[in-house]
N, C-alpha and C positions, 0 to 999 in steps of 0.2 A: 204869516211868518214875518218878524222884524226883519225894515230891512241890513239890520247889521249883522244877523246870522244869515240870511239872505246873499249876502256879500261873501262871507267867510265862505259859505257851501260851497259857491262858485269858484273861489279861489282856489280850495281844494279840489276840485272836478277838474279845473283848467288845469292845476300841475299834477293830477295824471293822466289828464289824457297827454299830455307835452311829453311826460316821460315817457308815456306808453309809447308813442308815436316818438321821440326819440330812438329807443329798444328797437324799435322795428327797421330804423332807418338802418341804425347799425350792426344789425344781423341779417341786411339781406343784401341783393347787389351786385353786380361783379367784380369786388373788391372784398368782398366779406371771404376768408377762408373756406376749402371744402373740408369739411369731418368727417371720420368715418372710421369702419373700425375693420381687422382684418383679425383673422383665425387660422394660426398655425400650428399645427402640432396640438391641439387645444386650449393653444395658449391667446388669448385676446389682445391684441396691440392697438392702441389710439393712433389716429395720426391726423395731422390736418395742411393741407394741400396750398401755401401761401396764393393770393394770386394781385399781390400788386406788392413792389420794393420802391423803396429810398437813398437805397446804398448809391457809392459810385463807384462799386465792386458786385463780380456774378453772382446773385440771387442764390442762396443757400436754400436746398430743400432738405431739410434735415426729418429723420424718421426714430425715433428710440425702438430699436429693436435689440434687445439684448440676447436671443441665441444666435452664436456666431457662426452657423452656418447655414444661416439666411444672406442671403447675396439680394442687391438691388439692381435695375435700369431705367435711365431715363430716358425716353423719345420724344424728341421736340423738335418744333420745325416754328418760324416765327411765320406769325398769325396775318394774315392776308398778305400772302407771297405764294411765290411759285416754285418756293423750295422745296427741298426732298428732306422727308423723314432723317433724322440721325438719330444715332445710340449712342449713349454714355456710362458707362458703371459708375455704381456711387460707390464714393469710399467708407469703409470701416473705420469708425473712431472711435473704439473703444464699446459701447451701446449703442451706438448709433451709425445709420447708414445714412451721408451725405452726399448729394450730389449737387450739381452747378447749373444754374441758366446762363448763359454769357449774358452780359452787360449790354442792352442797349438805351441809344437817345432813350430823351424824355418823349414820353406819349409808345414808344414800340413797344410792342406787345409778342410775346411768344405761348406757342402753343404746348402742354406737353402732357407725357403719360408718365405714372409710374409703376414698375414691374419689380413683384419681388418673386423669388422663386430659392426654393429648398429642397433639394437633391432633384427628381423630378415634377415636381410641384410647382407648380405656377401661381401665382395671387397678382390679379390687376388689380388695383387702386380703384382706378378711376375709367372706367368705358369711355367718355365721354372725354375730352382733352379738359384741362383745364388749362385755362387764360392768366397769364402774367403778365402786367403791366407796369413799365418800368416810369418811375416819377421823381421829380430833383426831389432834395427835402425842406423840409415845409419849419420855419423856427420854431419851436415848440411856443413860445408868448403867443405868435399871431394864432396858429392854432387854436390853441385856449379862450384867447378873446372874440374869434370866431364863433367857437362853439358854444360859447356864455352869451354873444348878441343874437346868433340863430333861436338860441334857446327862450329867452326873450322874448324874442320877436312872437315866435311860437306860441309863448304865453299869453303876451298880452293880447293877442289875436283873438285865441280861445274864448280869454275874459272878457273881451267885449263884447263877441257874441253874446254869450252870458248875459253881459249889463242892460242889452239890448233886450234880450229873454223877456229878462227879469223887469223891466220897467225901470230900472234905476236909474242913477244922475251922471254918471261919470264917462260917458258913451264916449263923449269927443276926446277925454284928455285920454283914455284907453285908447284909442285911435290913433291919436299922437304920437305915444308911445310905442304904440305897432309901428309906424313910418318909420320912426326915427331907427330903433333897432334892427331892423327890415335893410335901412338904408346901409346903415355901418357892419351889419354881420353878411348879406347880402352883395351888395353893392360897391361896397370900400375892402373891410377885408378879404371877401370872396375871389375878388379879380387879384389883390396880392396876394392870395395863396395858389392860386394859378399858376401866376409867372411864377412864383418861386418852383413850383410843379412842374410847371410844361410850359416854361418861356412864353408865357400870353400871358396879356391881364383878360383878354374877352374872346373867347371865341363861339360865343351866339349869336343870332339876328342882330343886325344884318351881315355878319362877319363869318356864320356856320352855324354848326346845327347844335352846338354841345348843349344839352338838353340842362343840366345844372346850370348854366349860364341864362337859359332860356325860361324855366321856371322861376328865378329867379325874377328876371325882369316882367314876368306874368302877375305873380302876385304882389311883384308894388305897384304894379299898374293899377290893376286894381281898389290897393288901399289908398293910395291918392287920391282916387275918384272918389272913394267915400270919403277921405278927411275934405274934399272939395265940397261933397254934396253937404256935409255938417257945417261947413264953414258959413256957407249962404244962407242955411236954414236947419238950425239944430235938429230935428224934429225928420229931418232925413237922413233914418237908423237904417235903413234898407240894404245901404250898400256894405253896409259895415259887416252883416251877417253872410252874405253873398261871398265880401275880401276875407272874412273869414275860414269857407268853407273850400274858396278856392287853396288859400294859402297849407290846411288841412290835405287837399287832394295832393299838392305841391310837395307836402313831406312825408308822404305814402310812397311817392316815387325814388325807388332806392337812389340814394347815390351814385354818380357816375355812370350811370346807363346814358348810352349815347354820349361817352363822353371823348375825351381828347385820344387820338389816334393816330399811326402812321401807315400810312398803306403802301405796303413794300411792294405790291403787285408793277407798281410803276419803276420798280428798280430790275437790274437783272439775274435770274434767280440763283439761290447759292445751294450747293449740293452738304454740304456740311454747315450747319446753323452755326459752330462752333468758332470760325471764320471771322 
């Protein structure tokens, strides 16, 4: 095979697996939405369960249910404390049953259930609580330029393995490219979308555990060592495949697991989350 179609194939294989592996990051996690569907009366209702806000106002759980004699409740207790269960009705707004999270810090997290029920009939949502985590907001620019140099980074990672595959010439300036993008979608913008988040720029090794912060600095460790080992002697492609493969495991790991939190357990507990 020439190697200019050669190049091309790898190009295309690298952005989908990036996309693919993009999709994946973004539909899984404990910040991805719960979906799900419920059945009343015959009638099927969509709904999906938010579980992370930006506002600096109570978290809207909003539900389209348009027969009006479905009523809803929320039970929520915020998420590592020693508080007590509370109830809340959601209000009626026309199609819709709204109800409220109270507002807390950046990083606190609340627990909850939703309950709909129509004359004697009950519909739980969700068995399981789900988790709502509250986060400053993030400027939509840095955002953008975050997710364009993560994306990147991602690529050219892919491609180098590839280059490397394939025997071809471009190993170290792919490499390069990997650091650099690596650096600024990782390492520069990543800690300012933080703070702007949850008032830190780093809360990983050696400062905590946040696992985003932590993979993060895993796999540029990594690609350094390979642009190192190519720096001295071209002809050492080794590492490159290796910072590769790691960097690939690194964005398998959903988002935000392990990530920034407040542990209320250490405050004293409140009988009403509403408070």
């Amino acid at each position: 095979m020439k190697p200019k179609l050669k190049s091309f194939l790898f190009w295309v294989l690298a952005f989908i697996i990036t996309v693919a592996a993009g999709y994946y990051q973004r539909t899984t996690g404990p910040t991805y939405e719960i979906r799900g569907k419920a059945v009343i009366d015959g009638t099927t209702y969509k709904y999906k369960l938010i579980r992370t806000y930006d506002g600096s106002d109570d978290a809207p759980i909003e539900l389209t249910i348009s027969d009006p004699d479905v009523t809803g409740e929320l039970k929520l207790k915020r998420y590592k404390s020693h508080d007590e269960w509370s109830t809340s009705p959601m209000e009626r707004q026309g199609e819709k049953l709204i109800g409220y999270i109270p507002h807390q810090e950046m990083a606190g997290k609340v627990m909850y259930h939703v309950t709909l029920a129509k004359g004697e009939n009950i519909y739980e949502l969700n068995e399981e609580p789900a988790i709502i985590r509250f986060k400053g907001f993030v400027p939509l620019d840095i955002l953008i330029a975050h997710i364009i140099t993560i994306f990147l980074a991602m690529l050219f990672s892919t491609r180098t393995a590839f280059e490397v595959i394939g025997k071809l010439k471009y190993t170290y300036l792919y490499t390069w490219l990997t650091v650099i993008f690596l650096a600024i979608g990782g390492l520069i913008l990543g800690p300012i979308m933080q703070k702007y988040a949850f008032d830190a720029y780093w809360t990983g090794w050696p400062f905590g555990n946040d696992l985003t912060d932590n993979k993060s600095l895993l796999a540029f460790i990594f690609w350094i060592v390979a642009l190192i080992y190519q720096s001295w002697r071209r002809e050492k492609k080794g590492w490159a495949v290796a910072a590769a493969i790691v960097l690939f495991i690194v964005y398998m790991i959903p988002h935000s697991v392990l990530g920034s939190e407040i542990d209320y357990t250490k405050e004293a507990p409140k009988t009403e989350t509403q408070e």
